[in-house]
C-alpha positions as CSV (number, residue, x, y, z in Angstrom):
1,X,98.2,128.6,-66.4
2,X,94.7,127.5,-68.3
3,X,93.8,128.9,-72.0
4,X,92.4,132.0,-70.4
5,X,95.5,133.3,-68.7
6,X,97.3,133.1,-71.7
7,X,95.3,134.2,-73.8
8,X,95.3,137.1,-71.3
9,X,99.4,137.5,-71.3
10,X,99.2,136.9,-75.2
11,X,97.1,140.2,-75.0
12,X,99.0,141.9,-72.3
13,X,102.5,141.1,-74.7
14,X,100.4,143.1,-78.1
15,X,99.8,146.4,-75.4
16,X,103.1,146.4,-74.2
17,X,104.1,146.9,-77.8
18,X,102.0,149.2,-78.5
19,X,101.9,151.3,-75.0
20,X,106.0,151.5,-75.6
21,X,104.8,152.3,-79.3
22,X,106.8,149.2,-81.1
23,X,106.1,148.4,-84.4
24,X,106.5,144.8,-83.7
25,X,105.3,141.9,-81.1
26,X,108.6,140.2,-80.1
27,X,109.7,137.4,-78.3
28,X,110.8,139.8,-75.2
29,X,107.4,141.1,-74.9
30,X,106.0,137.4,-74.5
31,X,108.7,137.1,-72.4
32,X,107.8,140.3,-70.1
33,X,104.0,139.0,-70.3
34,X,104.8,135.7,-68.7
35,X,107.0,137.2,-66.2
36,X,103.5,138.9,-64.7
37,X,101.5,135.9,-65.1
38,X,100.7,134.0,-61.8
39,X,102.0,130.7,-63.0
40,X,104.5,131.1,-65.6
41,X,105.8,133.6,-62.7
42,X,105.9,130.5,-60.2
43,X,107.8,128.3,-62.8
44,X,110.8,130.7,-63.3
45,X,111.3,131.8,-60.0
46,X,111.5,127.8,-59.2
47,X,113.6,127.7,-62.5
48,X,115.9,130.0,-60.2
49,X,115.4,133.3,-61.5
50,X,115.4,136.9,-59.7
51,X,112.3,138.4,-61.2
52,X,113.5,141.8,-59.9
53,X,116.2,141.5,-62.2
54,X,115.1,139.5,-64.7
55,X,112.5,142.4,-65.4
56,X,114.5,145.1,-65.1
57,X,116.7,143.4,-67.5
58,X,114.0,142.9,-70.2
59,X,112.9,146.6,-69.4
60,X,116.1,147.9,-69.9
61,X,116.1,146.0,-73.3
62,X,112.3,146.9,-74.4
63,X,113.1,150.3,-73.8
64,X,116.4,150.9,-75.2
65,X,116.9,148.2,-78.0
66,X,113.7,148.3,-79.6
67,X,113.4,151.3,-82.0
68,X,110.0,153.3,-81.1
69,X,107.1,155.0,-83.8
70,X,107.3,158.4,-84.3
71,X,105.5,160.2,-82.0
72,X,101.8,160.7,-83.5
73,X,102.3,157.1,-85.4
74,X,99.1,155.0,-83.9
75,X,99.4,151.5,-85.5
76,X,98.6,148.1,-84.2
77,X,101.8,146.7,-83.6
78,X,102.5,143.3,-85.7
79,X,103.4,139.9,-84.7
80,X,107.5,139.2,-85.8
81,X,108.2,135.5,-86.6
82,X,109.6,134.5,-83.7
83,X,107.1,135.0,-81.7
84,X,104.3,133.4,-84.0
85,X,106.8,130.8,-84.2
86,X,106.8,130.2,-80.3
87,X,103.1,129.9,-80.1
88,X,102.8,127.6,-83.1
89,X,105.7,125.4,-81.3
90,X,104.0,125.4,-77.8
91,X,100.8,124.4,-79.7
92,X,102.4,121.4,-81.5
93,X,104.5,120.3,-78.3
94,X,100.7,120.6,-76.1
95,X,98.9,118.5,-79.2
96,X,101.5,116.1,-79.4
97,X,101.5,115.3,-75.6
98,X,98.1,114.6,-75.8
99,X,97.2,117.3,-73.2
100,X,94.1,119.7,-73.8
101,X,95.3,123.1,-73.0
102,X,98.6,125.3,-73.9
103,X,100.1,127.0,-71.0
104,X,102.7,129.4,-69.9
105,X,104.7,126.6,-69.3
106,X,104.5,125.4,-73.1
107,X,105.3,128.8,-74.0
108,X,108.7,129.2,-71.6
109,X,110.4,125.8,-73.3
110,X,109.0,127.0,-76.4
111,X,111.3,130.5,-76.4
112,X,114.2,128.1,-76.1
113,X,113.8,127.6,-79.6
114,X,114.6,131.0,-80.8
115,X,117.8,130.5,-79.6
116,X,119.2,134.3,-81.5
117,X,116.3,135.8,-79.6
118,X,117.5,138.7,-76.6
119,X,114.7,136.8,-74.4
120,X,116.7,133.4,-74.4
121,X,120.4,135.5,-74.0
122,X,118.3,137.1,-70.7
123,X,117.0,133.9,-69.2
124,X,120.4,132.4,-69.8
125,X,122.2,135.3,-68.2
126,X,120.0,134.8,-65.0
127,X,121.0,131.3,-65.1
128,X,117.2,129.9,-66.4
129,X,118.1,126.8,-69.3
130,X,115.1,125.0,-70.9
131,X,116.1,121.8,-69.4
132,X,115.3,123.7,-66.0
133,X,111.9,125.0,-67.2
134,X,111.5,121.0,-68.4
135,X,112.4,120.0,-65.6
136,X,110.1,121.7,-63.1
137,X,107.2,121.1,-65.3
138,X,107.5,117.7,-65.8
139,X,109.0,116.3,-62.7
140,X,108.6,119.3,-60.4
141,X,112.4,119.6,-60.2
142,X,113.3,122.9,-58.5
143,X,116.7,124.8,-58.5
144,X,115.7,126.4,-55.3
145,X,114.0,125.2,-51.5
């Protein structure tokens, strides 16, 4: 994934906020972004995960574990510190490899980190570690054919 897809699932994680009228931008909503992005898509199903589930689970969470505005409330909805801390840590990770672009790929290892975040319990429930996600994008190590 180049700079433009994720700035385009960065985007796509701030409107599912606000279309399910969350105050905040979480982790899980970066999460559900990259799910729906071509690439980061690709790396987690080869990471072994059943995107069928592995949506519905973050749905299921989205929609009843995240409190919703009042009805009538329009505000943009707000960045939390976990997610601004995955994006700062998939930026340092990209500038400290030496590479030129962040990718979905940078962002996926980088969720690891919030290791007290729902997204990480879900990936790890549908058997998806970091060191798979590492794997695959480093070495193009694959938990399935």
């Amino acid at each position: 994934m180049g700079q433009r897809e994720l700035e385009m699932a960065l985007y796509s994680a701030v409107r599912e906020a606000e279309t399910r009228r969350h105050e905040y931008v979480t982790v899980e909503h970066l999460l559900f972004a990259l799910i729906h992005e071509p690439v980061a898509r690709n790396i987690l199903r080869r990471c072994g995960a059943k995107l069928k589930r592995l949506t519905a689970d973050l749905e299921k969470y989205l929609n009843e574990e995240i409190e919703q505005l009042p009805e009538g409330v329009k505000a943009e909805p707000m960045q939390t510190m976990g997610f601004q801390r995955v994006l700062q840590r998939a930026m340092m990770h990209v500038r400290s490899s030496g590479k030129a672009e962040i990718d979905g790929g940078n962002v996926l290892v980088a969720i690891f980190a919030e290791s007290d975040s729902h997204a990480v319990f879900i990936l790890e429930k549908h058997n998806v570690r970091r060191l798979d996600v590492v794997s695959y994008i480093s070495h193009g190590v694959s938990k399935v054919d």
